[in-house]
N, C-alpha and C positions, 0 to 999 in steps of 0.2 A: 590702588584699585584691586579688589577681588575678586575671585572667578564666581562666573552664576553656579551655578548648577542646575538651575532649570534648563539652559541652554545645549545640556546633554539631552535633552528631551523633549525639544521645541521640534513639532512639525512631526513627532513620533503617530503614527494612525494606533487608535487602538477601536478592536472589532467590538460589536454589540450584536450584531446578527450572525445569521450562516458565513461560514469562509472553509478554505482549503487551504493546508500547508503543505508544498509541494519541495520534497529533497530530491536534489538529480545528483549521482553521481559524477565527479570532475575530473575529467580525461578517461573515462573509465575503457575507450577504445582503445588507450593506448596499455592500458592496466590489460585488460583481455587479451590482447593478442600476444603479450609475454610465452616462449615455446613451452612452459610449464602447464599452459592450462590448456584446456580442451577448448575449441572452437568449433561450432558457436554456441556451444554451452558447453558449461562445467560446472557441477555438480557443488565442487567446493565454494563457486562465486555463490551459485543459488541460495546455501546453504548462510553464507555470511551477510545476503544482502535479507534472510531470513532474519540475523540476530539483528540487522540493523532497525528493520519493522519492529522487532520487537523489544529493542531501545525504545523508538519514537513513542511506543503506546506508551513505556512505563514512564515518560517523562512527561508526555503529554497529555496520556488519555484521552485520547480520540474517541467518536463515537463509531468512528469504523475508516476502514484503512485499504487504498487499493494499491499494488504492486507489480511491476511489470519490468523486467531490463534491470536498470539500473536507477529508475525513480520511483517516490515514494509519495503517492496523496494520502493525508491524511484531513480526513470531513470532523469538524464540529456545527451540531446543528445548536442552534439559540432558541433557548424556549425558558416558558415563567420556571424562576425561581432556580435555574439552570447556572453552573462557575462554567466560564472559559478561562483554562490556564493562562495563568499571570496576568491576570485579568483582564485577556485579549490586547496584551499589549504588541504589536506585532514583532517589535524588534528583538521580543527576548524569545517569541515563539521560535522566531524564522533561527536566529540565531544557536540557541539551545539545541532546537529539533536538529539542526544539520550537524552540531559538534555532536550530538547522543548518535547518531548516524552514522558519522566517520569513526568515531570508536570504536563503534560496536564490530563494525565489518571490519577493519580493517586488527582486533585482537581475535577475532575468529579466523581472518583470511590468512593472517602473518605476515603481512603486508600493508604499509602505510597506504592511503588512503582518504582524498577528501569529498565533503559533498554542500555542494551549494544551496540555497533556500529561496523560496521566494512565499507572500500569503496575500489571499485576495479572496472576494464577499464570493459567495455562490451560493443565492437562494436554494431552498427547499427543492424548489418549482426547476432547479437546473440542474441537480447532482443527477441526473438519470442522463440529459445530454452530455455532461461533463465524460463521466466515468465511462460512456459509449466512445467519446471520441478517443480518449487513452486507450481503450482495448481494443479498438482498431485499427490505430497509429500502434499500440504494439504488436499488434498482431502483422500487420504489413512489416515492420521492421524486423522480427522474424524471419519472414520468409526471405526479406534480402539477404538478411545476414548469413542465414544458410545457403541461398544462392552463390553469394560472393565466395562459400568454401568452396564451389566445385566452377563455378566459370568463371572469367574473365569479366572486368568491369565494363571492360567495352564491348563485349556481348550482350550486358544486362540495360547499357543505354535503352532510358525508351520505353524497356520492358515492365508490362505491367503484373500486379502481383500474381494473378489466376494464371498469367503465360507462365513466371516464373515457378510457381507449382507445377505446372504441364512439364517440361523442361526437366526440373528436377525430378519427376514420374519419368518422363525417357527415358532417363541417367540412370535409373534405378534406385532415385535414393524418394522414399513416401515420407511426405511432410507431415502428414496426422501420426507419424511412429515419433516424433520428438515428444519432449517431456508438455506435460499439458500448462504447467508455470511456465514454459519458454512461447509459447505460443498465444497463451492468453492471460496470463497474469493466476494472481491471486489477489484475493482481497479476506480481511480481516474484520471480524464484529462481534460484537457482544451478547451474547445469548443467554435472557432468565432461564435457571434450572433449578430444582433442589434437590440439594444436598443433606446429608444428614448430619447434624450436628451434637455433639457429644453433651457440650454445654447446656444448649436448649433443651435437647433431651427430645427433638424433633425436626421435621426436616425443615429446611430453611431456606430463603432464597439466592441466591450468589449468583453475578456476574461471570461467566465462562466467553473468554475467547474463541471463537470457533474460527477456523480457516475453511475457503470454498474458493473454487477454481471456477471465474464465470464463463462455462465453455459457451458462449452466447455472444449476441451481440455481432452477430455478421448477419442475421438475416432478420425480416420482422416478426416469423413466431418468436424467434428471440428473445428481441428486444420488448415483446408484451411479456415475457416471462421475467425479465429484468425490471422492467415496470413495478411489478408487483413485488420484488425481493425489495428495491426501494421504497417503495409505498411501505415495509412495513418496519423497515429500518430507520425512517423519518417519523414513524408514528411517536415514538418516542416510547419504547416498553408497552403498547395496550395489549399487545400478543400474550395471554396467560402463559407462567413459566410450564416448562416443560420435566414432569416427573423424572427422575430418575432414583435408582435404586440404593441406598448405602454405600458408601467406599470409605474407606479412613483415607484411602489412596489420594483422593479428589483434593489439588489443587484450583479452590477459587481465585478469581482475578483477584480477588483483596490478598487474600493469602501469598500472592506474590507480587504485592506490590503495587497491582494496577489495577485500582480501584474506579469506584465511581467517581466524577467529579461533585 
């Protein structure tokens, strides 16, 4: 008898539409509260859970990327004539993305470090409720976290997040002075620009990662302003690129690696 080989791959989903690959850091409560690091933020986790985002784009290529804590969505939208890496096979997404993850953080932090995966459909029509509900689930987890550095657990029974704000304003410690990544995330996308090119002998178009902090999304002027950043991140590029000036300086996404699919 020989072995199949198909049977390594029987029952494998592979994606055709919109989906989300979602990395979570693993145990990362128990990783933070080591007396080396700062609580409830430190500076150097942020900074690693940055390299880690920015593994995921160069292996994945995402079409944009939201971050918060310790996990990482990153959105491919499905449209004509459009690659999803490895050909939306989900096992090698989830798999890959979370190894490119734990690397990446964990040769920046100096410290070992894993992150678990998981991937699932999320229409066009949902990434707007999607990416609301993570930045208010981080954002709530936030304000615990910094609660729990100054009160008792069994004080905070109970407590709801706007008390635990009030609370922490008695104490003297103001929750909007924290870092604006600890409180609301960041998210990542890709921006037409031109550049100028030496070759062409004219300026040209290139893919630029841009990073934005969505301080939104707690109330509904908000969330009609987040509307509309989706609305044009799902258009798929119709937004004309945006000029810019000469630099030989200018790193485009291709130029380092993270290109278009």
């Amino acid at each position: 008898m020989t072995w199949d080989e198909s049977l390594e791959s029987s029952g494998a989903r592979v994606f055709s539409g919109s989906f989300v690959a979602r990395f979570d850091g693993k145990g990362f409560s128990q990783l933070t509260g080591r007396k080396e690091y700062c609580r409830p933020y430190d500076a150097g986790i942020a900074s690693a859970m940055e390299a880690a985002v920015e593994r995921v784009i160069s292996v994945l290529s995402p079409d944009f990327v939201y971050s918060i804590s310790d996990e990482i969505s990153a959105f491919f939208f499905a449209r004509p004539g459009g690659q999803l890496p490895f050909g939306g096979k989900e096992n090698k997404i989830v798999s890959i993305g979370a190894a490119a993850a734990a690397v990446a953080f964990s040769i920046k932090a100096g410290t070992e470090a894993d992150f678990d995966g998981r991937a699932f459909h999320c229409h066009d029509n949902m990434v707007k409720e999607y990416l609301i509900s993570r930045i208010r689930s981080g954002f709530k987890n936030s304000v615990s976290r910094l609660a729990q550095c100054h009160f008792s657990a069994k004080s905070l029974h109970g407590v709801n997040t706007a008390e635990k704000i009030a609370a922490l304003s008695k104490a003297g410690i103001t929750y909007d002075d924290m870092p604006s990544d600890f409180k609301y995330g960041k998210y990542w996308f890709r921006e037409p620009v031109e550049v100028w090119s030496e070759v062409a002998g004219a300026n040209i178009v290139r893919n630029r990662w841009c990073q934005l902090s969505p301080k939104y999304a707690i109330d509904d002027a908000a969330i009609a302003a987040l509307e509309g950043t989706i609305g044009r991140l799902t258009s798929q590029g119709a937004a004309a690129p945006k000029p810019v000036p000469p630099d030989p300086t200018e790193r485009s996404v291709e130029a380092s690696g993270q290109g278009s699919r």
